[in-house]
C-alpha positions as CSV (number, residue, x, y, z in Angstrom):
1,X,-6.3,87.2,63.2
2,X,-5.4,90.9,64.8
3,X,-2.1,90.7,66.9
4,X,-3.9,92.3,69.6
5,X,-7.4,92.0,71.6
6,X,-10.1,94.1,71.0
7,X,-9.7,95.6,74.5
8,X,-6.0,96.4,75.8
9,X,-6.4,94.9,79.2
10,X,-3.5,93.8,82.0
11,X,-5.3,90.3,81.7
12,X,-4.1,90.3,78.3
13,X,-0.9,91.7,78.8
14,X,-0.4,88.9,81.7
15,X,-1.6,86.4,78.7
16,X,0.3,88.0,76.2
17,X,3.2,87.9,78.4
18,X,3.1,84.3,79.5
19,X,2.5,83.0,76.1
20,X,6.1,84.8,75.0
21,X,8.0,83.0,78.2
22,X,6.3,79.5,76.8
23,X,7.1,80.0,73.4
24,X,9.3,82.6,71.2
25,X,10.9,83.9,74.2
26,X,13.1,81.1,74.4
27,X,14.7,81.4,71.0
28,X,14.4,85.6,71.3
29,X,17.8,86.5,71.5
30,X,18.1,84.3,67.9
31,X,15.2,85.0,65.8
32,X,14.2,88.8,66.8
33,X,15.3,90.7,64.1
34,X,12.9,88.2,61.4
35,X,9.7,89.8,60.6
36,X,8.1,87.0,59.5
37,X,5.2,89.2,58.2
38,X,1.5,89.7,58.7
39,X,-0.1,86.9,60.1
40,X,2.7,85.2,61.4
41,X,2.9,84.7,64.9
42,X,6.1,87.2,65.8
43,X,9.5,87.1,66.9
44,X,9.4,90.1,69.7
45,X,7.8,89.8,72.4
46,X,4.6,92.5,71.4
47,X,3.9,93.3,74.7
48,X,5.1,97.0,74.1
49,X,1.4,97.9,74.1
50,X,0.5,96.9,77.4
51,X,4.3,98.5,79.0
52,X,3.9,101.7,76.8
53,X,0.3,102.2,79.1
54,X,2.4,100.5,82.2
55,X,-0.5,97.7,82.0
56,X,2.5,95.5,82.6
57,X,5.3,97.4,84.4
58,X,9.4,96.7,83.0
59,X,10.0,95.7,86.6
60,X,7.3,92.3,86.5
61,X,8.5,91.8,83.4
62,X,12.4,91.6,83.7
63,X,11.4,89.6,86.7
64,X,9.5,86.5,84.4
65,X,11.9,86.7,82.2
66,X,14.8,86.2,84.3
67,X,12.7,83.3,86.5
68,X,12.0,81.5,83.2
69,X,15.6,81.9,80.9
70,X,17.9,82.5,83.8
71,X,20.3,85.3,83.6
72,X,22.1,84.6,80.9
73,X,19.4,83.3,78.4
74,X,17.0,86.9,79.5
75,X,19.9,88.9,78.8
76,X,19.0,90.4,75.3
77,X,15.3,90.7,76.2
78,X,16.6,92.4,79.8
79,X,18.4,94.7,77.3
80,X,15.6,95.3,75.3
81,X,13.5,96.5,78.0
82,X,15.9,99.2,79.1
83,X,16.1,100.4,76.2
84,X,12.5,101.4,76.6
85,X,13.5,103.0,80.3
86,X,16.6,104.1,78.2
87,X,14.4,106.2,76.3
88,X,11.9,107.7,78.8
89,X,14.9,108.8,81.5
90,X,16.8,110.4,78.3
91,X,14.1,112.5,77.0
92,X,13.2,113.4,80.6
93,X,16.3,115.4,80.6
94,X,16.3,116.0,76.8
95,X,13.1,117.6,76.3
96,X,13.5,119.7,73.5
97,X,13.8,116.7,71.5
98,X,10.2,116.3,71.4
99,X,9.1,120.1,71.4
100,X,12.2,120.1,68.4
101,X,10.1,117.3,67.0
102,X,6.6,118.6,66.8
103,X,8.3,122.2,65.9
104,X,10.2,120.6,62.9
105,X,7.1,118.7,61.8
106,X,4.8,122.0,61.9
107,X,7.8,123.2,59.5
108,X,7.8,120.2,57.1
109,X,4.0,120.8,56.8
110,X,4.6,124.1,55.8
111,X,6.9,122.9,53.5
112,X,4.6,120.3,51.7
113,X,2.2,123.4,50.9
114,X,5.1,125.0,49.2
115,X,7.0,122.2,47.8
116,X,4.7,120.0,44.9
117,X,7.7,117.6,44.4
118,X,7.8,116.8,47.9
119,X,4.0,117.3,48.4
120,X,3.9,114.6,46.3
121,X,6.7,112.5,47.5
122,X,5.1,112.3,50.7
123,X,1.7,111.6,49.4
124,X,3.2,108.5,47.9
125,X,4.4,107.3,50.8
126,X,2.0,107.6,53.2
127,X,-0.4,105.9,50.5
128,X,1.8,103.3,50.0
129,X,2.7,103.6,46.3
130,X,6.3,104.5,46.1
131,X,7.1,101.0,44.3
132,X,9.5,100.0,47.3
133,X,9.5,96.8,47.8
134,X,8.6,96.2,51.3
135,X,8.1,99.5,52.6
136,X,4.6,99.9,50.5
137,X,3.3,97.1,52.1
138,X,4.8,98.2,55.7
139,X,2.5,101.8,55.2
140,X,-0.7,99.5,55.0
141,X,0.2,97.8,57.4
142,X,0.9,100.1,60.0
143,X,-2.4,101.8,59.2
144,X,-4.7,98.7,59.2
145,X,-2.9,97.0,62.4
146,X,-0.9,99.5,64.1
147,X,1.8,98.0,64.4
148,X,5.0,96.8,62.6
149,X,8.2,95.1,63.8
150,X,10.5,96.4,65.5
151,X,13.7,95.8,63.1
152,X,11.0,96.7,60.6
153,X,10.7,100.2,62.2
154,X,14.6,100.6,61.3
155,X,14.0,99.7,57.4
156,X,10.9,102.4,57.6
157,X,12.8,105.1,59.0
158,X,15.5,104.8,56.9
159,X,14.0,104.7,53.9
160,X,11.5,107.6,54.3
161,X,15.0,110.3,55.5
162,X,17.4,108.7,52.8
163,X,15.6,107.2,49.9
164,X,12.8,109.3,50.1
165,X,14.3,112.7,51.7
166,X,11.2,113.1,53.3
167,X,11.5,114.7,56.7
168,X,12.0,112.6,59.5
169,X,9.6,114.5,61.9
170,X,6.8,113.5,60.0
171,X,7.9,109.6,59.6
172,X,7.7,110.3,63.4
173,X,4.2,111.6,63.3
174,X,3.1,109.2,61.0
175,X,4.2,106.6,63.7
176,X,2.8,108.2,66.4
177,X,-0.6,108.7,65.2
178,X,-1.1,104.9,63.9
179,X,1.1,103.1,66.6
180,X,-1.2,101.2,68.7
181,X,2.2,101.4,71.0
182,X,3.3,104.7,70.0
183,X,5.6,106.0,72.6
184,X,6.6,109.5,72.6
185,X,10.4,108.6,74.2
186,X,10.9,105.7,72.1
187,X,9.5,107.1,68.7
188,X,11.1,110.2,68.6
189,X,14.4,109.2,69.9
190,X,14.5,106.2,67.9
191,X,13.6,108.5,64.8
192,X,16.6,110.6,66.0
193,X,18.9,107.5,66.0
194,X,18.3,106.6,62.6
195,X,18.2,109.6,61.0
196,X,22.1,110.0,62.9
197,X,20.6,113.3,65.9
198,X,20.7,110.9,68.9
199,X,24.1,109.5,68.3
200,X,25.3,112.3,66.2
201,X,27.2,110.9,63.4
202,X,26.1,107.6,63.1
203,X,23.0,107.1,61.0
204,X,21.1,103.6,60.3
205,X,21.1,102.5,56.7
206,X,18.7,99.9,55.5
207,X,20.2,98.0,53.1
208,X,19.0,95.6,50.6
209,X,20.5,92.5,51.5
210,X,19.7,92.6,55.5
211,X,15.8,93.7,54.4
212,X,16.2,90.4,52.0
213,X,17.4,88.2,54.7
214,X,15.1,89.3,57.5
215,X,11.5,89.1,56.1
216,X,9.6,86.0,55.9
217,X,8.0,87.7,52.4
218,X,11.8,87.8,50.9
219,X,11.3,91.3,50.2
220,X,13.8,93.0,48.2
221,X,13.8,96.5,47.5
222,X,15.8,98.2,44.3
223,X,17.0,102.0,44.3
224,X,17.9,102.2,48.1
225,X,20.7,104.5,49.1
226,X,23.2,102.7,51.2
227,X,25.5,105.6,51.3
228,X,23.7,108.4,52.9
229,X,25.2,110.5,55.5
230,X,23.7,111.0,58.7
231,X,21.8,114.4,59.3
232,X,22.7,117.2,61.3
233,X,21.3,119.8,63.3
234,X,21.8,123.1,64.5
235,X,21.6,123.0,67.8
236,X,20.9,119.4,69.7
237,X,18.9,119.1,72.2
238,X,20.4,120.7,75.6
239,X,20.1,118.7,78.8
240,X,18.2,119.7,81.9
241,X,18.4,117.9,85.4
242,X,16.0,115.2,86.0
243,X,13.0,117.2,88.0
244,X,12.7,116.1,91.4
245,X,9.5,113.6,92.4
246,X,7.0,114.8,94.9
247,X,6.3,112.8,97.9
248,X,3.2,111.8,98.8
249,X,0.9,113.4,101.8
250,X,-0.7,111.5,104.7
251,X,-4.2,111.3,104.4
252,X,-7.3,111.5,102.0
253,X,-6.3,111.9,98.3
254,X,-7.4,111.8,94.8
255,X,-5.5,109.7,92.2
256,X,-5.2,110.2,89.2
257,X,-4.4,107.7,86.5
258,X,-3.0,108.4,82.6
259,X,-1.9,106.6,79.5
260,X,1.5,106.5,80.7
261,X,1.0,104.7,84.0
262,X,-2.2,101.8,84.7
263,X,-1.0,100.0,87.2
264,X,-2.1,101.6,90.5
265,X,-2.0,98.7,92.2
266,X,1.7,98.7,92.5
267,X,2.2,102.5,92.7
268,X,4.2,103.6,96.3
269,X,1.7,105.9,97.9
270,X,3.1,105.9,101.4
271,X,1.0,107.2,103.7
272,X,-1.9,108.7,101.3
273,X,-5.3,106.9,101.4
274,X,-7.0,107.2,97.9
275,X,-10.8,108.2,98.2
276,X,-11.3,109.4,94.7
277,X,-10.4,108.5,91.5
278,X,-10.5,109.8,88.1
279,X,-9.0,109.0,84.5
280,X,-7.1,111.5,82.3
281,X,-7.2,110.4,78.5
282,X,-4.6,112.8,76.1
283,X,-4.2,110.7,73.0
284,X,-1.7,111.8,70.4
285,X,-2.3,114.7,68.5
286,X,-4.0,113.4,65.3
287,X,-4.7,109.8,66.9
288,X,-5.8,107.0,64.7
289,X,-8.9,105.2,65.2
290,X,-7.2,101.6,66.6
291,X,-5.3,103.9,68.9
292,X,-7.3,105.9,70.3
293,X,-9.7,102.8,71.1
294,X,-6.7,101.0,72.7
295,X,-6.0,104.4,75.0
296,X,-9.9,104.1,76.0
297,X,-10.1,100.3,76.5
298,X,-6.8,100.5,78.8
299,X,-7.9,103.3,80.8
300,X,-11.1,101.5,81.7
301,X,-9.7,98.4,82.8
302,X,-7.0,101.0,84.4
303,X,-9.9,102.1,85.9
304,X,-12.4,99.4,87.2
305,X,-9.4,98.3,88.5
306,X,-8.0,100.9,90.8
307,X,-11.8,101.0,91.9
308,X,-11.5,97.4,93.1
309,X,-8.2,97.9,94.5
310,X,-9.1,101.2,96.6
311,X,-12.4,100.6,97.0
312,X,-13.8,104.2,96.3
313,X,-15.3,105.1,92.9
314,X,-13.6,105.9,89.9
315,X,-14.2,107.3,86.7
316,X,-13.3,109.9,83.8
317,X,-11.9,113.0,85.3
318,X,-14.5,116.2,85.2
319,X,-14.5,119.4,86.2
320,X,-14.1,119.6,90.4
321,X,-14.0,116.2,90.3
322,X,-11.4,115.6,93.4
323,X,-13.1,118.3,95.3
324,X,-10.6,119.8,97.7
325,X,-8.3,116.6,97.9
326,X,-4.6,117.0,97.3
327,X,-4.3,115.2,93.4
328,X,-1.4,112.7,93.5
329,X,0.1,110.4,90.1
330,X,2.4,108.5,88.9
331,X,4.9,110.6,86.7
332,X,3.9,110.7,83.3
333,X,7.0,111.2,81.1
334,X,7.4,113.9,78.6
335,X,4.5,113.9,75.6
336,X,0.6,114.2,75.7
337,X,-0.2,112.9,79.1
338,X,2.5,115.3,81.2
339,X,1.4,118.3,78.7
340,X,-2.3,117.7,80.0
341,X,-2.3,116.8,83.7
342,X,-3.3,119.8,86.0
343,X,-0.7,122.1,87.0
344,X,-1.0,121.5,90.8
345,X,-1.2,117.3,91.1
346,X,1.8,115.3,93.1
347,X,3.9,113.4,90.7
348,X,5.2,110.1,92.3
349,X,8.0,108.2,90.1
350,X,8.8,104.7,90.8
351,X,11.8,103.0,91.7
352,X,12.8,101.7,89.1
353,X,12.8,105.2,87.1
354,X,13.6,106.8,90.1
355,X,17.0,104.0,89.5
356,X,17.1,104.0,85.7
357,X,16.9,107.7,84.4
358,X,20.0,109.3,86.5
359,X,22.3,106.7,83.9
360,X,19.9,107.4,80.7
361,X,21.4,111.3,80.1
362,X,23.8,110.2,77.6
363,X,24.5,107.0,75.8
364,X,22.8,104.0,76.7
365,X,26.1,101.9,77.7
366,X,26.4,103.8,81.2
367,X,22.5,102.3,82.0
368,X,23.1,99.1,80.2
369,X,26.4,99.0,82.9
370,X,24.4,99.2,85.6
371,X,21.4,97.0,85.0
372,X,22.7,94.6,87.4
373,X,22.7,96.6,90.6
374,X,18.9,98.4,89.3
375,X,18.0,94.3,89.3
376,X,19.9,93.7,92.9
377,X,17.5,96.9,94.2
């Protein structure tokens, strides 16, 4: 049975979300670092799908988590959350981790051509025959479900930069184009953090004995290296301010919805009245299949839904197709959506962002501080 529906919807993010507060979500804090393996019914809460397209925003979900476990039993999954916020507000003012990213990755291409040892290193790995135990299995199944678990991820990561040597910018791509919830923030920074960039200094090591005690399967995989050093880098990534949000005009305007935000029911358009509407799809360069169908199912239910909302038609963005209306919508973080929206539109952030990101420019201990007063606002 896939782990997701057919069609990426809010209706099943609102399903997906109250199943995890009736069930798993009470034991989370326990049990999420188990990947109990393909099939099994798992220990996160998988609705980073429907919150990397904003189906679900973090702000409704903190909420039912804290009405259902109190504050003290949502506290890890609060935590998790923010991390994803963490994230976005930290390569908002870091961007040339991602343009470092896709620049690295054009690099190791070019390297693959030139390189037969690694040429075929990598094509090993990304076919799923490198004789790791565990990690052969994770390849197919990141490219027949698009998805793996999250402590999972950490095994992946680690093993492709420090067992393999492979470079880490195209582990990163690899994730990105398969990821069903492939988020540019939290790929390429989490990618960073393992390989020892985002934290410089301190890598993540998958080791044999925590991959043997956290997978269902019992996986244990011989030959790792446990003592690699972190990677460095040249020059990190240099921080910007956080670019200023745009306020919204009184009067007739056309919306514009993206990948990065569906919710436009709960967007803060002020005075504006919305009287057109129109969808902006920018998958990730190189886009499986299952993701690209998830982008498309989202954005229509996206959609029929800010139709029903605003009452004014809506559909796929064409040329002219706001007329002379000022274009307003939601911010759309740093990645494929921001890179494609039109030059002159209105970008609106949200409260909690507009909360979140100033404390996400270094480490994430000065946001995870002050979660409480971002909940009290």
């Amino acid at each position: 049975m896939p782990l997701f529906p057919t069609a990426l919807t809010r209706d099943a993010g609102l399903a997906a979300l109250s199943a995890f507060l009736g069930g798993p979500g009470a034991d989370y804090a326990a049990a999420r670092n188990t990947d109990r393996g393909r099939g099994a019914q798992p220990t996160t809460s998988a609705l980073s799908p429907y919150l990397r397209r904003r189906l679900l925003t973090e702000a409704e979900v903190v909420e039912a988590a804290l009405h259902a476990f109190g504050d003290e039993g949502a506290e890890k999954f609060v935590s998790e959350v923010f991390w994803r916020t963490y994230f976005k507000g930290h390569l908002e003012t870091h961007p040339d981790a991602w343009t470092g990213t896709r620049t690295g990755r054009d690099a190791a291409l070019a390297r693959l051509a030139e390189e037969p040892r690694l040429r075929r290193i990598h094509e090993q790995a990304i076919a799923g025959e490198t004789g790791i135990d565990g990690f052969d299995s994770w390849v197919v199944q990141l490219t027949e479900e698009g998805w793996l678990h999250n402590h999972t991820r950490m095994w992946f990561a680690s093993i492709w930069i420090f067992t393999l040597r492979l470079p880490w910018e195209l582990g990163a791509d690899l994730f990105m184009r398969h990821l069903i919830d492939g988020d540019p923030a939290s790929n390429t920074l989490s990618w960073r953090w393992v390989a020892g960039l985002h934290t410089r200094g301190k890598n993540y090591v998958a080791r044999r004995d925590n991959i043997r005690r956290y997978t269902a399967e019992g996986f244990d995989p011989d030959g790792l290296d446990e003592d690699a050093e972190p990677l460095d880098e040249a020059k990190p990534p240099r921080e910007v301010p956080l670019p200023k949000a745009d306020t919204p005009p009184a009067g007739d305007v056309a919306l514009l919805l993206h990948l990065d935000d569906l919710h436009p029911e709960s967007l803060d358009l002020g005075a504006a009245r919305v009287s057109r509407i129109g969808g902006l799809l920018a998958h990730p360069e190189g886009a499986s299949e299952k993701v690209r169908a998830a982008d498309e199912s989202a954005m229509r239910d996206g959609l029929a839904r800010a139709e029903a909302h605003f009452g004014c038609p809506a559909g796929p963005v064409s040329e002219g197709w706001a007329g002379d209306l000022p274009v307003v919508t939601a911010w759309a973080t740093v990645g494929p959506s921001a890179e494609a929206l039109p030059g002159d539109c209105l970008r609106l952030r949200r409260d909690w962002d507009e909360r979140a990101w100033p404390l996400s420019t270094r480490g994430y201990s000065r946001l995870r501080g002050g979660i409480p007063k971002i909940l009290r606002g």
